[in-house]
Every structure is written in structure tokens, then in C-alpha cells.
C-alpha positions as CSV (number, residue, x, y, z in Angstrom):
1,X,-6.6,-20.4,-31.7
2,X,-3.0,-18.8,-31.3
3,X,-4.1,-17.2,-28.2
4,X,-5.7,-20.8,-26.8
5,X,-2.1,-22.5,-28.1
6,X,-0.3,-20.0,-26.0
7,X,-2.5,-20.8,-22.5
8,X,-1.7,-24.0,-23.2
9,X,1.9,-23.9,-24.1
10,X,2.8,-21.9,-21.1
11,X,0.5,-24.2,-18.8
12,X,2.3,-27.6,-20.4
13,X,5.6,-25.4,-19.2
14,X,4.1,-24.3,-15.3
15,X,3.4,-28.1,-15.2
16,X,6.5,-29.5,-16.3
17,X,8.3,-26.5,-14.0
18,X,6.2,-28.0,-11.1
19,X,6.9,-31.5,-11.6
20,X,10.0,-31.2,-12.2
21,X,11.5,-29.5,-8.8
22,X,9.0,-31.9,-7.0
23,X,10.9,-34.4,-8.3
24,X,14.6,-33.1,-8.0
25,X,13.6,-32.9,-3.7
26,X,12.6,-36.4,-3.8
27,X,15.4,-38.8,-2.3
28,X,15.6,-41.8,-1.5
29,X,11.6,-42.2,-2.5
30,X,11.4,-39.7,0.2
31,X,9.8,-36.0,-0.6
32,X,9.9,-33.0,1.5
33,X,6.3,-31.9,2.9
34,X,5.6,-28.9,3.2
35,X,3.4,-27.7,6.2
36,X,0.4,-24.7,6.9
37,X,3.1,-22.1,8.4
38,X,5.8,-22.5,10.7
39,X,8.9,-20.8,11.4
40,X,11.6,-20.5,9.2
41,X,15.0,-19.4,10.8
42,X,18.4,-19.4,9.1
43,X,20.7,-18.1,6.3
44,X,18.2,-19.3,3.5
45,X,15.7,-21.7,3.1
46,X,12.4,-22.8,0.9
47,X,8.7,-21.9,1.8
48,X,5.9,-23.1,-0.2
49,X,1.9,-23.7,0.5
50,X,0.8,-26.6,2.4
51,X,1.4,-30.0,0.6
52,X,3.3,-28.2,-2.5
53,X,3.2,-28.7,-5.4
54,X,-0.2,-30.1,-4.9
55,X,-3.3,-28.1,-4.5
56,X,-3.4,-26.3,-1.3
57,X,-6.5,-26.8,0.6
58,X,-10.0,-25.0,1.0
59,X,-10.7,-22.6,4.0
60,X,-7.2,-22.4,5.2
61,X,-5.3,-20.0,6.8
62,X,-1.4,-20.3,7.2
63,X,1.0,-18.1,8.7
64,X,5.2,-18.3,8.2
65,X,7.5,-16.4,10.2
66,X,11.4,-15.9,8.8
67,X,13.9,-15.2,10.3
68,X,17.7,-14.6,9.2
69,X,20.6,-13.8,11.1
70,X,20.8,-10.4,13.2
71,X,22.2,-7.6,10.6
72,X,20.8,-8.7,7.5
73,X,17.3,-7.9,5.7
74,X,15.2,-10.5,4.6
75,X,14.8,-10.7,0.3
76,X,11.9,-13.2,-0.7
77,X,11.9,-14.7,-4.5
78,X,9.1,-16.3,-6.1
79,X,9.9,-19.6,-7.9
80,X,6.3,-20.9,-8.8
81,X,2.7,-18.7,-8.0
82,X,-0.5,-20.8,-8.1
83,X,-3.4,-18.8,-6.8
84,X,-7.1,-18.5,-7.7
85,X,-7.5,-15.2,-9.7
86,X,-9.1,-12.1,-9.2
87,X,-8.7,-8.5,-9.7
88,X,-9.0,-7.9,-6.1
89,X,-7.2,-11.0,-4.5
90,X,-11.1,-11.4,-2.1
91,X,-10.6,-15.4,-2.5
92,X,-7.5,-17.0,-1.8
93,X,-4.3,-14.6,-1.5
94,X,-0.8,-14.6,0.1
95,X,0.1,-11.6,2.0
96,X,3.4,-10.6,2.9
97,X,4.5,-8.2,5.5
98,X,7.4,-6.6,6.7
99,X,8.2,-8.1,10.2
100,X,6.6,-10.8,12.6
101,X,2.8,-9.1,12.9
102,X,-0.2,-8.2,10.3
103,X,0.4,-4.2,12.3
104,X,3.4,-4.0,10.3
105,X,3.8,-2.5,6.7
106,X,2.5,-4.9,4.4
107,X,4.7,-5.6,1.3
108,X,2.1,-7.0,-0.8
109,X,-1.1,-8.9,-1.4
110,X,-1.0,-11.5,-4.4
111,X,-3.1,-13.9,-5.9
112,X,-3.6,-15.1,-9.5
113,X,-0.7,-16.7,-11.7
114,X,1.5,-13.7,-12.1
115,X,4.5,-14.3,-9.9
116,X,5.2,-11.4,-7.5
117,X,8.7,-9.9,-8.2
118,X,11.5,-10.1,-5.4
119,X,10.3,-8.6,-1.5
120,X,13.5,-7.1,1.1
121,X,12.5,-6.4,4.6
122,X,13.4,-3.3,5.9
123,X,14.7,-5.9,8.7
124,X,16.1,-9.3,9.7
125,X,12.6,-10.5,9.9
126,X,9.5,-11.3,7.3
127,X,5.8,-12.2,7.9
128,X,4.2,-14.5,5.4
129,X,0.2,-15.3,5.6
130,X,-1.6,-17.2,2.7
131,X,-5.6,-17.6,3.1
132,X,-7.9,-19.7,0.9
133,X,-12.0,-19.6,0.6
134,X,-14.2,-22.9,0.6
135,X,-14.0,-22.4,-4.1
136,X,-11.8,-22.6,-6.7
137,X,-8.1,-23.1,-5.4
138,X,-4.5,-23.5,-7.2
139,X,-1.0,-25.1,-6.7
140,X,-0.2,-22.5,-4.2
141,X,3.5,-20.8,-4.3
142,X,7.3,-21.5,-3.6
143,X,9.6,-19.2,-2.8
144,X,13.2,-18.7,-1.5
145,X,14.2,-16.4,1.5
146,X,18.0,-16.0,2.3
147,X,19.5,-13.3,4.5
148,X,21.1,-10.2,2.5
149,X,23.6,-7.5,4.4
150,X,22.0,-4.2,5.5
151,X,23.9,-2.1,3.4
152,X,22.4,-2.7,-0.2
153,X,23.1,-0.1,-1.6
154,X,25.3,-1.5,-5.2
155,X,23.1,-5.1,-5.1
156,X,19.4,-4.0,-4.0
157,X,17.0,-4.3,-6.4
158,X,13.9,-3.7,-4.8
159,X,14.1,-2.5,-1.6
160,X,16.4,-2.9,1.7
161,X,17.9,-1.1,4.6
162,X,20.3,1.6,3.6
163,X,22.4,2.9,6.5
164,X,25.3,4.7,4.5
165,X,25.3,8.4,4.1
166,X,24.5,8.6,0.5
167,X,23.7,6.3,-2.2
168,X,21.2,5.5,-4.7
169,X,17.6,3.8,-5.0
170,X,16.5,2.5,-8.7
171,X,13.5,0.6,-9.5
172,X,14.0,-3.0,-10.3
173,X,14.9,-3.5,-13.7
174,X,16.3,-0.2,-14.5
175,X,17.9,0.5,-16.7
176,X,17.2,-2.3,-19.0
177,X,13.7,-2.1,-19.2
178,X,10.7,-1.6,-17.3
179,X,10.0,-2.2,-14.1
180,X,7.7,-5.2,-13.2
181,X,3.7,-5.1,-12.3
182,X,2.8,-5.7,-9.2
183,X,5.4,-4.8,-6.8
184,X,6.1,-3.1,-3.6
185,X,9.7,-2.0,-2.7
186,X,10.5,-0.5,0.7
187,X,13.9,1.3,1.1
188,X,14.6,2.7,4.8
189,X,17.2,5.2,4.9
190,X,19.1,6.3,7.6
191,X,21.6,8.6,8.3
192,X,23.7,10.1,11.8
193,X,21.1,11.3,14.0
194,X,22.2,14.9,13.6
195,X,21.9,14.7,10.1
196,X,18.9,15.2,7.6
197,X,18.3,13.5,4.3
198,X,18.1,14.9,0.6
199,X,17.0,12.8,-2.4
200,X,17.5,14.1,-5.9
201,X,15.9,12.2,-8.9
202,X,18.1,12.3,-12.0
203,X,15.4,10.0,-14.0
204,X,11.7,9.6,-13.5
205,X,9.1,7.6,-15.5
206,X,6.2,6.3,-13.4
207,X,2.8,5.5,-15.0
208,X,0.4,8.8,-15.0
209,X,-2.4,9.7,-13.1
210,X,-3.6,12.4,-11.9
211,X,-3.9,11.5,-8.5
212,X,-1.2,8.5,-8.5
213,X,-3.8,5.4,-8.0
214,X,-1.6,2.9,-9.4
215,X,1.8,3.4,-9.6
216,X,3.9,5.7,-7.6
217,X,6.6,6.3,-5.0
218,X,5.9,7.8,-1.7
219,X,8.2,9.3,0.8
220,X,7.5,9.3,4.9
221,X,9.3,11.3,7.4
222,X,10.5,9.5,10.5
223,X,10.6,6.0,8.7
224,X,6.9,4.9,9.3
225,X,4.1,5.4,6.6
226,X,1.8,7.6,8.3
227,X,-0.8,9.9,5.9
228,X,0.6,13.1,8.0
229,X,4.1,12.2,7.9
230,X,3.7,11.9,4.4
231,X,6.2,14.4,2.6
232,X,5.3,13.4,-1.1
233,X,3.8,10.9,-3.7
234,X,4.8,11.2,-7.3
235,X,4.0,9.9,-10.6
236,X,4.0,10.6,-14.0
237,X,7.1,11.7,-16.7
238,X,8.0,14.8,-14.4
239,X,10.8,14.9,-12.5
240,X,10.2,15.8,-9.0
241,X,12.2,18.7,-7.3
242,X,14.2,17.2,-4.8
243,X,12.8,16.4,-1.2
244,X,14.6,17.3,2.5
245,X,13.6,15.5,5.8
246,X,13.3,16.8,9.0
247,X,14.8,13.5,10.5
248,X,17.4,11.1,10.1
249,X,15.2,8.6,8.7
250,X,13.4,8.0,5.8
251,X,11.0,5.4,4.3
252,X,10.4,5.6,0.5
253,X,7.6,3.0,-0.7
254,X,7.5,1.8,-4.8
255,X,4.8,0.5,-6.0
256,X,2.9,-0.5,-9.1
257,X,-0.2,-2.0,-9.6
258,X,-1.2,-5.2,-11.9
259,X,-1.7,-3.3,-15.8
260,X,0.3,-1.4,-17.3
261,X,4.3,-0.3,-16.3
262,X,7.1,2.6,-17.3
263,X,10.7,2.9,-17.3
264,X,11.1,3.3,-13.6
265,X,13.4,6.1,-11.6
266,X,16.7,6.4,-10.4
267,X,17.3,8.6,-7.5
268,X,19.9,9.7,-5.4
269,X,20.4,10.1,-1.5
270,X,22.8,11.6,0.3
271,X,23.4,13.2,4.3
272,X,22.8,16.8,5.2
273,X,23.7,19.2,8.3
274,X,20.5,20.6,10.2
275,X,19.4,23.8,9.1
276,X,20.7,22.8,5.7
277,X,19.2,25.0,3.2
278,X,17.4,23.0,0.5
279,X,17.5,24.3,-3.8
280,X,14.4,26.6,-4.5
281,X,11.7,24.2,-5.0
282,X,12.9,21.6,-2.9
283,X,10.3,20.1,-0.7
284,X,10.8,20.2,3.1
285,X,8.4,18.6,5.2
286,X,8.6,19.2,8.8
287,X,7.9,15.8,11.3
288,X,4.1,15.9,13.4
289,X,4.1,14.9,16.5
290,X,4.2,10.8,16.6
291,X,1.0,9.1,16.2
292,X,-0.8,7.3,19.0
293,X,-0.5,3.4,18.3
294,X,-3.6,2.5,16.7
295,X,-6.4,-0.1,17.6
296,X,-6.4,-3.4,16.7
297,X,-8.3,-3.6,13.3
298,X,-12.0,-4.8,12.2
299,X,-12.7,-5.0,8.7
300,X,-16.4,-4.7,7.8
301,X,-18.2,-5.4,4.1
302,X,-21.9,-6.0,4.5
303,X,-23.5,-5.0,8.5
304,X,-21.8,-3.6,10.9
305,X,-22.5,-6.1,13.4
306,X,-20.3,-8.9,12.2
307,X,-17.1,-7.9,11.3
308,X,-14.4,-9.8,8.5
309,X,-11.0,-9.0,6.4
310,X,-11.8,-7.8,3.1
311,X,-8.8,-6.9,0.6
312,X,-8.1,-3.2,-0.1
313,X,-8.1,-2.2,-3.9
314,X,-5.3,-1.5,-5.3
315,X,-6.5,0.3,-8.1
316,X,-7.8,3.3,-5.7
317,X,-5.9,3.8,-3.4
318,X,-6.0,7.7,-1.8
319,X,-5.6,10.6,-4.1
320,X,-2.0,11.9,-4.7
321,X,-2.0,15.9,-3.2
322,X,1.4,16.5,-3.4
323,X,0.8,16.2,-7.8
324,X,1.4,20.2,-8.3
325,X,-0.5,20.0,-11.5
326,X,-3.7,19.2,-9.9
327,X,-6.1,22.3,-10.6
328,X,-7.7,21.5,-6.9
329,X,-4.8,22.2,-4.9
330,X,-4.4,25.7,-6.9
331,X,-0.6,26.1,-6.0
332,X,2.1,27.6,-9.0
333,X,4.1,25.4,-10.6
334,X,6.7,24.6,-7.8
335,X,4.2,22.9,-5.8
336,X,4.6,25.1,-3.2
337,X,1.7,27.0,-1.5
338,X,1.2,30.0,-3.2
339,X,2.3,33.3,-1.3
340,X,-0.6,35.1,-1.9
341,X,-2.6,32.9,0.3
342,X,-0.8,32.7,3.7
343,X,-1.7,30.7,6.3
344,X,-4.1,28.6,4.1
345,X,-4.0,24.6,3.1
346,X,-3.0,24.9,-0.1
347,X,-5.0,21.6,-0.8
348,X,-8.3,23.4,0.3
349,X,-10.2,24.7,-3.2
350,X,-11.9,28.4,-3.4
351,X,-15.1,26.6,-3.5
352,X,-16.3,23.8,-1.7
353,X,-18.6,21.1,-3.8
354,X,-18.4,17.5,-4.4
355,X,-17.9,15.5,-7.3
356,X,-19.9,13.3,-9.6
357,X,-23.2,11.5,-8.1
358,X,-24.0,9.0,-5.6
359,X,-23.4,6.0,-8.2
360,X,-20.8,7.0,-9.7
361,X,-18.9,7.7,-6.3
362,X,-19.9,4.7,-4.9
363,X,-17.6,2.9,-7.9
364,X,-14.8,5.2,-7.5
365,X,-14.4,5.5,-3.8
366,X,-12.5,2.7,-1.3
367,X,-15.2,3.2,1.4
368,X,-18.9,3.6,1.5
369,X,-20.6,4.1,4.7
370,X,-23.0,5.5,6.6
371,X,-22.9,6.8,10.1
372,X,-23.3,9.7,12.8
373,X,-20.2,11.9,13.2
374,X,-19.8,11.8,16.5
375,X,-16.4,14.4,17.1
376,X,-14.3,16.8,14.8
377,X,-11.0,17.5,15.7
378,X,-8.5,19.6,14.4
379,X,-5.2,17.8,12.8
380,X,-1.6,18.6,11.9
381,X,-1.3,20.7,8.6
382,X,-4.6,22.4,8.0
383,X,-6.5,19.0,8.1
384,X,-9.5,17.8,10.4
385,X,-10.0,14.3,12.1
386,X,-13.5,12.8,11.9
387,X,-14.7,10.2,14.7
388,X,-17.9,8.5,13.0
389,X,-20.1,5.9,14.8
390,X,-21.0,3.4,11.7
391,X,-24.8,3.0,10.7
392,X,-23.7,0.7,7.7
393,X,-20.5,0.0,5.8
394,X,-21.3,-1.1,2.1
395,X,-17.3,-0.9,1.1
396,X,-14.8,-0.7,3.7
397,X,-11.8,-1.7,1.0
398,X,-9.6,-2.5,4.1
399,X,-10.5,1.1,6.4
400,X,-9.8,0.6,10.4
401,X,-12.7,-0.3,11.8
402,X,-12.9,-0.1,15.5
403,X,-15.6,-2.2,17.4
404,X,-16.7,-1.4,21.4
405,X,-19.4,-3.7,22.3
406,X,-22.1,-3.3,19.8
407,X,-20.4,0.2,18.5
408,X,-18.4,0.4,15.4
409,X,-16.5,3.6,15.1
410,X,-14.3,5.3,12.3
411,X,-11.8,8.0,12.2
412,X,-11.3,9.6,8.6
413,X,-9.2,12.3,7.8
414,X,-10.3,15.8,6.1
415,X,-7.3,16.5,4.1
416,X,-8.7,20.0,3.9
417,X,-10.4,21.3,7.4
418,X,-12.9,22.8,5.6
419,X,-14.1,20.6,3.3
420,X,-16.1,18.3,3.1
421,X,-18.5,20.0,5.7
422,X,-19.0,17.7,8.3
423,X,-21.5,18.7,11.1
424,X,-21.0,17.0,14.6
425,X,-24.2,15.0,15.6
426,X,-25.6,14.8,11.9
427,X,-26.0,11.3,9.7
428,X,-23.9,11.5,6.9
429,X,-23.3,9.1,3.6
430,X,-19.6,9.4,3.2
431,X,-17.0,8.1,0.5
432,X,-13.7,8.3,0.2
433,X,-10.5,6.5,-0.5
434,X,-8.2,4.1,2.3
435,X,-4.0,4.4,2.9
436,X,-1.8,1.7,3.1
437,X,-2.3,1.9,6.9
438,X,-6.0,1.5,6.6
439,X,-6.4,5.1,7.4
440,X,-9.5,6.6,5.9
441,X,-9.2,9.7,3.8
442,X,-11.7,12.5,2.6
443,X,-10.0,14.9,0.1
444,X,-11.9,18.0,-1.1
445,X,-14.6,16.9,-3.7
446,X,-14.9,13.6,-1.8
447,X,-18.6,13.0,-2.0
448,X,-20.8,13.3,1.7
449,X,-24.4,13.7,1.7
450,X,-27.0,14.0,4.7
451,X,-27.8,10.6,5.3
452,X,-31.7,9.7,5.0
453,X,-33.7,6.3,5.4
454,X,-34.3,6.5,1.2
455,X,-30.6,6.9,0.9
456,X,-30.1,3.2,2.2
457,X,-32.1,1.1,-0.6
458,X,-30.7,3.3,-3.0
459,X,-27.0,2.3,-1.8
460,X,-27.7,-1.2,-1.2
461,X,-28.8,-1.5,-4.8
462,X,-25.6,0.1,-6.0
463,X,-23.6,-2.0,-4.0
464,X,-25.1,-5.4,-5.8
465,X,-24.4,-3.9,-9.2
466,X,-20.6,-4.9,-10.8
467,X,-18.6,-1.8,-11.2
């Protein structure tokens, strides 16, 4: 009963909330409407759902572009969040990304009744795209954009464009208390072109895992997140040693998921000469060559044949190998590859076997599919590219999918060049887990099996049970 007059006590208050802005914007018996998308340009302004407060409507899809004024970054508040639930956001869900174009880095997908914290563009621009199914809908959303300066470093609170040549990057909250669920904060950093960048944690609480699934902060070389270009992810109570670029610019990625949350970090950034040589156990990644622009994406679930969006989960998304104490990657303490093994991954194991079985995998794992690998090419640090042609995709949990006339192909990565075994021309059952690019990822233990005709009942089954 306490539990029942607390749902209702906080719903009496979302209603009264509700009811009441609708009825401080009505003037003169007059009330302003809001529209499915649009463009939004200026200083600040509101955006809400189509016809908020009331219920937005079934088997919609609305896209809002903002823009503010040329040298300032975009920072989106949440006043009211009204979405059908689920753990996954499949439904209805708002979806918020970090320019004019779904290519772009995506900020965040939300749904539910737990109001997103504050989003900053990395720029003076911010894509906003809210779809609902033909069920169960809500209220919808309102939020306020206004145009913030560039330079954030004293004021930011969750991301922004820094452009000074040193400053400092806390989680939102700190250090007060914890920092919210279900966030994504994107600082870009840069510095003077001939300069590199150094970030030092002095404080670091982020919710464990052992391969950072749900919360963690990630840091890209060259500003763009790329798997490759990827110089470390980090969770956990350790502090991490401190990191050196190879560029002037940087892109380090919060996030944290929707259960449980930590203290937060604070770190610190600062501007150093080429050739600068880093503190023994400082990680220095050097940049790959840029990536080719990749296809426009398909999303499968079910046959391969008819292609939609799915969401990705956001409770598994790809293993963290940069955690040193992960027995796989067999490095010391430092995290740095061990001496006696020159030359070598250090991610690749002594032994090459997958984990756990076909069903328990199948829960575990962003993608499930089966196909015919159809080229194996060898990748930047020790790692192999896959190009599969899809027989069926029973989870795709957002991977690039790539359709030519009736052909669906994949590429996955091989974070370790020698395993999985992959053999070119064979049918494979592979599963593994998808970036925040889409990018599909095969870490050593990642469970692939010869692919027989038996195999398909036997996945189809597993892929009607809940996990």
C-alpha cells in the first residue's frame, strides 16, 4: 500500500506539473501547439511531442532540427518525459543525436518516465527524432534547448566543446553526489594542431564490470568514436593511469546505463609538445589510418529479407579490453603488453576456446546471426575484419547491416586476429556484441560454431524464449 500511495502521489504531481505549464502558455484562450518536428533555430526555445501535453499519437515518426547561433554548442534539458516503458526503448522512444543526421554520434535513446539528464552538442547544432508503435503511448516530452559558448570548461556539466589548452571534465553532479542514470556526455577537446593531449584522473568511481557494459567513459583519438581509434574504456574504483593522444583532438564519451550509479570522476586535461614523453604507465595510443565513410545502415531482427530499426541494448554493449585486470588479455598490472611477448595482441589468449553454450550466448550477446564468411582481412592493431553474407539475423541489437539487391552483408571485427577461427567460404553461427557506431565486434571467447541446418530450429527456439 505505501509503495501504491507513492505511484500515485508522484503521478497526482506529473499531472498537476503537466497541467499546469499547459496552462501558464495559454493566452488570451489561445495555447501554443506543438507540431511532429520542425526546425528550431535561435538563442533558446521549447520543443515538445506533437500536440503536448496531450498524448502523442500511434505510429508516428517526428524529427526536430536545432539550431543556435554559430560558436555555441547546443545543451538540451528535460522538463517533463512521457514515454511507454521498456527496458529496451523497442516501442516508442526519442532519440537524440549530435548534429543534423541519424550518421552522427547519437547522445541517447530514452523512453519510459525517467527524465533524461541535460544533453551538449559537441556543436551549434542538435538532431531530435521521437518514434511511436501502433500500442500503448504517453504524454510525450518537453524540453528546453538554448545556445551555450564553446568554451565550457567552469559551467559544463555534461558535456561540450572544450577548445582551451587545459582544463577539467567531471561527471554531472560531482561532487555532491552521484551522477545520474541514464546519461550520455560528450566532451570534444581540442588543442593547437601541433600539440597532443594528456588527461590525468585525480578521482574515479564508475560502476564495476568486468568488461564495462553499463557504465563507463571512453576515450577516441582524432575526435570520432571509431572501435580502432579507441585508446581506452574504464570502469570500476581504479584510477586509470593517465592517457596521451597522438592528435590534437580528443573525444571522451560518459555514459551510464538505467540501474544502479557511483560517485562519478573528475579528470584533468591539459596541452602537450609532440614527442612528449608520457609517466610510466601512461597510455599512448597511436591514430589508424581514417576510416572509410560507412554505408548507409539496415537494421534487421527476424529474415533477412525485410529490413527495420531495432534499438541496441544498452545493457551489452562490447566488452571493455583495455580493463588490465581481465585474465584474457594476460598483460601485468600496467596494462601494458607484456615484454615477454613481443609483437603479439596482447588481447589474444594462449588458448583459443569459446565461452558458455549456444543458449546462454544467445542471451548474452548483441547479435545473433548466421551466414557465409565471405572475406578476412587483416586490421590495424593485431585485429581481423570479417565480411559475412547473412543467412539469418535472430538479434542484430542495432549492428550495420548492409543490403545489395537481395544480399545482406556484415563486417565484424576480430579483436584478436586469431581468434575466433573464422574460415573463408564456411557457414558460421556467430555472436557477439555491437559499438556505439553499430560496428559488430568478436572478442576472444565470443562464441562461433559451424553453422548446420539443425542449428536453425534450435536458434529460432531460443530466440522466442524471454531472456
Amino acid at each position: 500500500m505505501k509503495h501504491l500511495s507513492r505511484t500515485m502521489s508522484s503521478l497526482g504531481f506529473f499531472l498537476l506539473l503537466v497541467f499546469g505549464w499547459a496552462h501558464s502558455q495559454t493566452t488570451n484562450n489561445t495555447r501554443r501547439v506543438f507540431k511532429c518536428g520542425g526546425t528550431l533555430d535561435g538563442d533558446s526555445g521549447f520543443i515538445a511531442s506533437e500536440d503536448f501535453p496531450s498524448y502523442y499519437k500511434p505510429n508516428s515518426k517526428c524529427t526536430w532540427y536545432i539550431t543556435v547561433p554559430e560558436g555555441n554548442v547546443v545543451s538540451l534539458s528535460f522538463r517533463i518525459f512521457d514515454l511507454e516503458a521498456d527496458t529496451l526503448c523497442r516501442y516508442d522512444f526519442l532519440e537524440v543525436y549530435n548534429g543534423h543526421s541519424n550518421m552522427v554520434q547519437k547522445l541517447g535513446r530514452f523512453c519510459g518516465t525517467f527524465r533524461p539528464g541535460t544533453l551538449i552538442s559537441t556543436s551549434n547544432t542538435m538532431m531530435l527524432q521521437m518514434e511511436s508503435d501502433s500500442g500503448t503511448g504517453g504524454r510525450g516530452f518537453l524540453a528546453h534547448f538554448t545556445g551555450t559558448k564553446t568554451d565550457l570548461n567552469e559551467e559544463q556539466t555534461c558535456g561540450g566543446k572544450l577548445t582551451k589548452p587545459q582544463g577539467t571534465i567531471t561527471t554531472p553532479n560531482w561532487p555532491e553526489k552521484n551522477y545520474p542514470l541514464g546519461i550520455t556526455c560528450s566532451w570534444l577537446i581540442t588543442v593547437e594542431p601541433d600539440k597532443l593531449i594528456e588527461v590525468k584522473f585525480d578521482k574515479f568511481d564508475v560502476e564495476r564490470d568486468t568488461y564495462c557494459r553499463f557504465d563507463y567513459v571512453a576515450f577516441y583519438n582524432g575526435g570520432e568514436i571509431d572501435t580502432l581509434r579507441q585508446i581506452g574504456k574504464y570502469c570500476g574504483d581504479k584510477v586509470p593511469e593517465p592517457i596521451v593522444t597522438n592528435s590534437n583532438i580528443l573525444l571522451v564519451q560518459f555514459v551510464s546505463d538505467q540501474s544502479e550509479t557511483s560517485d562519478g570522476f573528475i579528470a584533468s586535461y591539459s596541452s602537450v609538445p609532440r614527442g612528449y614523453s608520457a609517466q610510466p604507465g601512461s597510455r599512448v595510443h597511436s591514430l589508424p589510418p581514417a576510416p572509410t565513410r560507412k554505408p548507409v545502415t539496415a537494421k534487421t531482427t527476424e529474415a533477412p529479407a525485410t529490413t527495420t530499426t531495432t534499438s541496441k541494448p544498452r545493457r551489452r554493449p562490447p566488452p571493455n579490453h583495455n580493463q588490465p585486470t581481465r585474465p584474457l588479455d594476460r598483460r601485468p598490472e600496467s596494462g601494458r603488453p607484456d615484454p615477454a611477448r613481443p609483437g603479439l595482441n596482447p588481447l589474444c589468449p594462449d588458448a583459443c576456446k569459446r565461452e558458455g553454450s549456444i543458449k546462454s550466448n544467445f542471451c548474452s550477446s548483441d547479435f545473433v546471426i548466421t551466414g557465409t564468411v565471405t572475406m578476412l582481412s587483416v586490421a590495424s592493431q593485431g585485429r581481423l575484419l570479417a565480411t559475412v553474407s547473412i543467412i539469418k539475423a535472430y538479434k542484430d541489437g542495432g549492428l550495420t547491416i548492409t543490403q545489395a539487391g537481395e544480399t545482406m552483408t556484415v563486417k565484424l571485427v576480430l579483436m584478436c586476429k586469431t581468434c575466433p577461427v573464422l574460415r573463408r567460404g564456411q557457414n558460421f553461427i556467430l555472436m557477439g556484441q555491437v559499438d556505439e557506431d553499430g560496428r559488430g565486434l568478436l572478442p576472444p571467447g565470443s562464441f562461433t560454431a559451424l553453422y548446420k541446418e539443425q542449428h536453425h530450429k534450435i536458434l529460432t527456439s531460443l530466440n522466442k524464449q524471454p531472456c
